[in-house]
N, C-alpha and C positions, 0 to 999 in steps of 0.2 A: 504493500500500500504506500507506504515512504517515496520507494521508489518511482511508482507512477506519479507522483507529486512532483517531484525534484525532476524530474526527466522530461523531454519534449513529448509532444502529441494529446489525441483527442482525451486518455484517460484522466492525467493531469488537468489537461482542462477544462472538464467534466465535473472532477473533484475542485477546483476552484471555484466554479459556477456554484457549486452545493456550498462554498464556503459563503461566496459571496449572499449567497441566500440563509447564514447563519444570521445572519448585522439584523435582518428582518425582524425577525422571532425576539432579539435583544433589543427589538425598541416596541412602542405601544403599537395594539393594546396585548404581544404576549407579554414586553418587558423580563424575558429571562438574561441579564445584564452580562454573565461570565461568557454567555454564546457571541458578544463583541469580542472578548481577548481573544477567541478559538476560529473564529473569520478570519481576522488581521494576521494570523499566526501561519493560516492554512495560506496564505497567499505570501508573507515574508518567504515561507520554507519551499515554497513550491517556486519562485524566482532568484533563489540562490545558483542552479547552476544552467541558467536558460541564455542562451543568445538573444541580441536586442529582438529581434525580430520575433522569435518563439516566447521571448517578455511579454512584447505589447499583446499577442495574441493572448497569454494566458493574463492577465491585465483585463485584457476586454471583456474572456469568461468571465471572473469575477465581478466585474461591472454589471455585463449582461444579469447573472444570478441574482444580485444585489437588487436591480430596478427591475426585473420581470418579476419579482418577488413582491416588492415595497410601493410599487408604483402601479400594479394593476387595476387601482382606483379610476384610472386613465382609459380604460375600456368602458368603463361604465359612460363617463362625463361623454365619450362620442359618440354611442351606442345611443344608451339612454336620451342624451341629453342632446344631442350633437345632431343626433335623428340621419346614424350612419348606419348601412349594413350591417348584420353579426361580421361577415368575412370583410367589409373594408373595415372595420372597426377593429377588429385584427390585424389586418396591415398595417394600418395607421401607430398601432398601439406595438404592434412587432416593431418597428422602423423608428418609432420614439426610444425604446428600451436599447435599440442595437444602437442608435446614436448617443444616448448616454453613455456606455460601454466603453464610448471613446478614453470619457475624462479616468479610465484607470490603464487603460491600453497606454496612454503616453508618460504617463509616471514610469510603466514596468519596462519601456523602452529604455526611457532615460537613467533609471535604475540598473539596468543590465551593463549600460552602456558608459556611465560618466559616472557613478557616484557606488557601485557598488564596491566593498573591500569584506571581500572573504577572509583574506588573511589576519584583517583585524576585527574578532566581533563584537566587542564593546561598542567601537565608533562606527560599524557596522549598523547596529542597531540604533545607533543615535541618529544617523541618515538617514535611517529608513523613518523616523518617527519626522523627521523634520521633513519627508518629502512626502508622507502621510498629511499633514498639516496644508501642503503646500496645494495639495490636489483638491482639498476642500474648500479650501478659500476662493481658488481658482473656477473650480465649480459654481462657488457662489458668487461669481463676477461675471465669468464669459458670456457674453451674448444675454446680460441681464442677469443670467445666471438662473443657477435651479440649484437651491439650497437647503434639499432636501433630503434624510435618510445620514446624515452625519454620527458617524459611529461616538461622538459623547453622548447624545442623546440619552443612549442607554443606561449613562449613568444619574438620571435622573431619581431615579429609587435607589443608588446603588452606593456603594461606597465613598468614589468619588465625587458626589454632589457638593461636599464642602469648598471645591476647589473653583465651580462655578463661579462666585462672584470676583475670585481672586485673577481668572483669566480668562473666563468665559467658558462656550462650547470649543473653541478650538485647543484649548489649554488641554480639556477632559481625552479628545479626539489623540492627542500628542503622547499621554500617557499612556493610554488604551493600547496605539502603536510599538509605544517605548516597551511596554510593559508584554506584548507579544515577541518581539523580535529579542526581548531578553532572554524571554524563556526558552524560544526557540535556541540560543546559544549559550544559556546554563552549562551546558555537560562539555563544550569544548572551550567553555574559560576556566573548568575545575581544574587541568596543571595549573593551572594559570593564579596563584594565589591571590596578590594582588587588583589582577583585573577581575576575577570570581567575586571577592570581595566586595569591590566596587560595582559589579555589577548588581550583587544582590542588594546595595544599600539603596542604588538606582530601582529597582525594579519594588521596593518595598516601601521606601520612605514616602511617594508622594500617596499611597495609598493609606501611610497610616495620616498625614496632615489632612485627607480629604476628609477621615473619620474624626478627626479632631473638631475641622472645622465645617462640624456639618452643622450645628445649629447655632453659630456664632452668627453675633447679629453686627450688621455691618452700617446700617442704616437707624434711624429711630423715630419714633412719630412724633408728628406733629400736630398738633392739635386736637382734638376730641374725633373720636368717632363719624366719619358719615355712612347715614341712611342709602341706601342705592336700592335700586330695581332695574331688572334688565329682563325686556319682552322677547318673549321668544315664539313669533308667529306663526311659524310650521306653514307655512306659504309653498305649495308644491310650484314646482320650480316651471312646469309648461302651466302654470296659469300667475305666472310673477307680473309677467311683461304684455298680458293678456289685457287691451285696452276694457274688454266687459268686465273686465275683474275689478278694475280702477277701486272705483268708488267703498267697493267691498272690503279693502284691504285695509283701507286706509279709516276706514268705519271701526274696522277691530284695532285697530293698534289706537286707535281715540278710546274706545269704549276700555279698551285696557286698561288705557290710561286712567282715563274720567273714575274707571270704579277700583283703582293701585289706593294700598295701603300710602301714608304721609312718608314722602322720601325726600333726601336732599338731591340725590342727581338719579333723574331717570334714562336709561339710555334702549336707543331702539337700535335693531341689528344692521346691516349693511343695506342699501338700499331701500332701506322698509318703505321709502315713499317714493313708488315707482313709476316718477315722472321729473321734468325740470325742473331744477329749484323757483326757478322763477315764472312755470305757470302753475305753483302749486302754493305762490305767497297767499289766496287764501284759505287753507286747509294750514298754514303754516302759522297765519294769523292767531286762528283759534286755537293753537295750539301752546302760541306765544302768551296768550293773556290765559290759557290756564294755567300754566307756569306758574306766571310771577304770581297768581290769584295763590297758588298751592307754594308760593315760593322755596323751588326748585329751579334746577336746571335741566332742559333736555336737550337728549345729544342725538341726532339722530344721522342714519344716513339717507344722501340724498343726488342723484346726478346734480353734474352747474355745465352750465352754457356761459360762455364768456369767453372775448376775446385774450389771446394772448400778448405777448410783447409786440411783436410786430403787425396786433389789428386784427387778425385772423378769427374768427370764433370758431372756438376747440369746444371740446364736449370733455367735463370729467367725473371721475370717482370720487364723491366725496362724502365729507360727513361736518355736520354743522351744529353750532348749540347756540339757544337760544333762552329765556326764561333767565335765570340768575345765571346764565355762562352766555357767553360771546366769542365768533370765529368760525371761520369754515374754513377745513383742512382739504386741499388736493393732493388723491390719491399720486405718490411715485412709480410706484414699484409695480408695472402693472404686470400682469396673466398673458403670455403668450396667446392669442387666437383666444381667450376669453373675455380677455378688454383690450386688447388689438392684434392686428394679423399684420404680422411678418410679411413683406414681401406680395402687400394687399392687392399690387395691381395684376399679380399671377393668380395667388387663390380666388380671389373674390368670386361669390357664383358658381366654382367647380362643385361642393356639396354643400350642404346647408349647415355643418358642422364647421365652416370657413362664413357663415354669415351670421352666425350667433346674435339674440338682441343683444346691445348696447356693447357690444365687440369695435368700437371705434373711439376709443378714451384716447386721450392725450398725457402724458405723465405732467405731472403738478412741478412747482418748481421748487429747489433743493434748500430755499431760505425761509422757508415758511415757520411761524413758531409754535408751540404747544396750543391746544384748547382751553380757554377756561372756563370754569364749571365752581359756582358757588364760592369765586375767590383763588381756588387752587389750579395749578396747572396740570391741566391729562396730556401725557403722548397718545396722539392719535395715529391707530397704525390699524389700517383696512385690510383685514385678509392679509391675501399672502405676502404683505409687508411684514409682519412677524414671524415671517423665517429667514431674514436676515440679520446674523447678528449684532453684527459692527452699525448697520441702521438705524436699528432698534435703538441701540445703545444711544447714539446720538440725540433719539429725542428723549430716551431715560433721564438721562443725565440735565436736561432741562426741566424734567417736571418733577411733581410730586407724585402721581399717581400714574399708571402706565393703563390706555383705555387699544382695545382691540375689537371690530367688529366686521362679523364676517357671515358670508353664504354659502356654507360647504354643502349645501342643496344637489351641488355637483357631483358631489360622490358615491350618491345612494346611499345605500347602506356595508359599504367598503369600510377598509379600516384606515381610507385615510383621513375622515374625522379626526380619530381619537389620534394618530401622527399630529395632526395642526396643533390638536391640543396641549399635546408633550413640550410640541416648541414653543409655543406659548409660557406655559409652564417657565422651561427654559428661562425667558426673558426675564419673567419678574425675580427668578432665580439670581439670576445674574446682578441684576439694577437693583435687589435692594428693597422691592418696592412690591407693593399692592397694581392689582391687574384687575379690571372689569370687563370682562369677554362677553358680549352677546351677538349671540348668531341666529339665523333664520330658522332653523329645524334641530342644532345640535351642535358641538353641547355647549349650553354655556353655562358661565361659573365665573366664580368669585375665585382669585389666586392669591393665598398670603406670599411674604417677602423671601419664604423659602422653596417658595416653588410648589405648595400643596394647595390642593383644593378644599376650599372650606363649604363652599356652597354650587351647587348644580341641578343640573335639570333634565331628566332623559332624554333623551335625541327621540324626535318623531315625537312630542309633544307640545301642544299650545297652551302658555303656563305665562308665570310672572315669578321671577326669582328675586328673592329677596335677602339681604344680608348687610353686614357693616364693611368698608374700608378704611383705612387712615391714609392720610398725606404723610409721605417720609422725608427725611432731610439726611443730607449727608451721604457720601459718594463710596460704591465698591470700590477696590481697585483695580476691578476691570473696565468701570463706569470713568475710573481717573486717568486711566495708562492705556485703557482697549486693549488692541492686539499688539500695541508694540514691541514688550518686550518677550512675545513669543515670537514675534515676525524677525527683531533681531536674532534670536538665539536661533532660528531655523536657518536664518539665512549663513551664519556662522558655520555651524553645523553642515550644509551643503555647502560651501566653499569650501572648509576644511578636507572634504571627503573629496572634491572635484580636486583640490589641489594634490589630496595625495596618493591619487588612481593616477594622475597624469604623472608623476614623480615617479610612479611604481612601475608605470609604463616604459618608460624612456630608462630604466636600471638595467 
């Protein structure tokens, strides 16, 4: 078995694929946390002795196994939702997963090729964790990026959760790596006294500071308690955008309201009022003077039409408050071909899964500040803007309170809900801070500052959640430093290694 690993051809990369579909199982909703060290380990040991070329191949297995596994949420959204064939929806959703495949395919190239050193496995392993690191970042940049399925994740329930706010998800991802590729080379650094030594205080130490600092509070509250409620309208997603529906929709989320226990900030989910902001000023009205009449804040989402800088009227995602809060946020971070299409003047028209409603957003601009709500600052971060971490972060660190609202309506009843969730989670983990999530169908909840769920509401029901947050003060230090001082240390780490393959080469 070893051997099919470490050696070229289809068995190895067979067995990669299975690896790569372990990362799965070790994030929500199985959350089995050790099936991350045994992924990462199965792909370190199976490209130790492969040519670049037979690298990226087994690279890509493991990619492929990882996102055919984590991502077939994505059949549904086309299928379902997309109103694609079972077999094009298959295509489609084959050729998504084979193209993610990519971003592990060229690590295991450039591994093979430039940075791997067998002959040292200490700094062996310390490459591999910094070029682990490097692949996710990357991920979550390129072409907008797709920043999802990040092997810290897993450590959300798990040992290393203490380490979250001190470096984030990437920090967790780094060990996870660190901490495979060691063990993978436990048994040929034992001559090795010294470096054995060192390797086990490496492969053990960050795991006992992650238990140390798991309930260590980084953050602290300020000021009394807020009231919150967050509507959860169960809105099926082919009757959202449904103009006979209008009136219907927007009748329950008032009436929700009108008959909500006394709260300080009420918030509705992503688009809950699905029309322009400004031909819905009056539904928007009544909703302004029940507010301040119940003095609150509501937050809600809502499309805007508005010109951009150069005049144009763009169309966006956003979410607005009103009542005792003021501001409206323009979504960033948008959804490939769900709030816009790539390359619009080739797809447009070929299937109706390329013309999606409201698949024509503009991304918002990068200086916008936090919401305010009853005095206090929310980050506002729409969907899949809270799986980015280094983003998130940015607007963390500005506010007091961390707000998320979203329409995972998209996914049926796939497990990638409860994934959205986890990174969610993630966030307020990191920042310190209190989270108010409300989504259309599921799940939303209340997150304290350590990442746990104190209040929720089952997916697939029409309900009103209700519970306390606090405003926090005072900064992690990953809210202070972000990813720098792992961005340096990676990039240390792969120079070191680049420099002394080429050294070793030329001897």
């Amino acid at each position: 078995m070893l051997q099919w690993i470490t050696r070229p051809g289809w068995p190895g990369h067979l067995l990669a694929m299975a690896g790569g579909a372990l990362t799965t199982l070790a994030l929500a909703p199985f959350d089995i946390w050790p099936l991350a060290v045994v992924s990462i380990a199965l792909l370190y040991f199976g490209l130790r002795e492969l040519r670049p070329g037979q690298a990226a191949l087994r690279g890509w297995s493991y990619g492929f196994g990882l996102f055919a596994s984590g991502t077939s949420w994505v059949y549904v959204s086309i299928h379902d939702y997309g109103a694609a064939s079972p077999a094009l929806a298959g295509v489609l959703t084959l050729g998504f997963v084979a193209g993610l495949g990519l971003f592990f395919a060229l690590p295991g190239a450039l591994w093979a090729r430039w940075f791997r050193r067998s002959e040292a496995p200490l700094p062996d392993a310390l490459a591999f964790a910094a070029l682990w690191v490097a692949q996710e970042v990357f991920r979550g940049w390129f072409l907008t990026g797709f920043p999802w399925l990040y092997a810290g994740y897993s450590q959300l329930s798990g040992p290393l959760a203490g380490l979250a706010p001190v470096g984030g998800v990437w920090l967790l991802s780094f060990v996870l790596a660190l901490s495979a590729a060691l063990i993978v080379n436990l048994n040929a650094l034992r001559p090795k006294k010294p470096f054995y030594v060192a390797a086990v205080i490496l492969l053990l130490a960050p795991w006992g500071a992650g238990v140390t600092l798991q309930d260590h509070a980084w953050t602290r509250a300020k000021d009394q308690p807020l009231k919150v409620a967050a509507i959860q309208g169960n809105i099926a997603q082919h009757l959202k955008w449904d103009p006979t529906q209008l009136n219907a929709q927007l009748a329950l989320y008032r009436d929700l309201s009108f008959s909500a226990k006394p709260v300080d900030i009420l918030v509705w989910p992503e688009t809950a009022i699905p029309m322009l902001k400004d031909q819905a000023q009056g539904f928007i009205g009544v909703m302004d003077r029940f507010a301040r009449e119940r003095n609150l804040a509501l937050i809600t989402g809502v499309p805007v039409r508005q010109p951009n800088a150069r005049g144009e009227m763009r169309y966006y995602n956003a979410i607005t408050s009103f009542g005792e809060g003021q501001g409206t946020y323009l979504k960033q971070k948008l959804v490939p071909f769900g709030e816009y299409v790539p390359l619009q003047e080739v797809l447009r028209g070929l299937i109706a899964f390329f013309d999606l409603p409201m698949s024509d957003f503009a991304p918002g601009p990068s200086d916008q500040p936090p919401l305010l709500a009853k005095g206090y600052r929310l980050a506002p971060l729409i969907c899949y803007e809270v799986v980015y971490p280094d983003f998130a972060a940015q607007f963390a660190a500005q506010s007091d309170i961390l707000l998320t609202v979203s329409n995972d309506t998209w996914f049926g009843t796939s497990i990638g809900p409860l994934q959205h969730l986890q990174m969610a989670q993630m966030r307020a983990l990191e920042a310190g801070r209190w989270m108010i999530r409300a989504t259309n169908n599921g799940v939303t909840v209340l997150i304290d500052p350590h990442g746990r769920v104190t209040e929720w509401l089952p997916q697939f029901e029409q309900a009103v959640l209700y519970g306390e947050v606090q405003a926090m003060q005072g900064l992690t230090p990953y809210l202070q430093w972000r990813n720098w001082p792992l961005a340096i240390l990676c990039a240390l780490l792969l120079g070191w290694a680049l420099l002394a393959s080429r050294m070793a080469k030329t001897l």
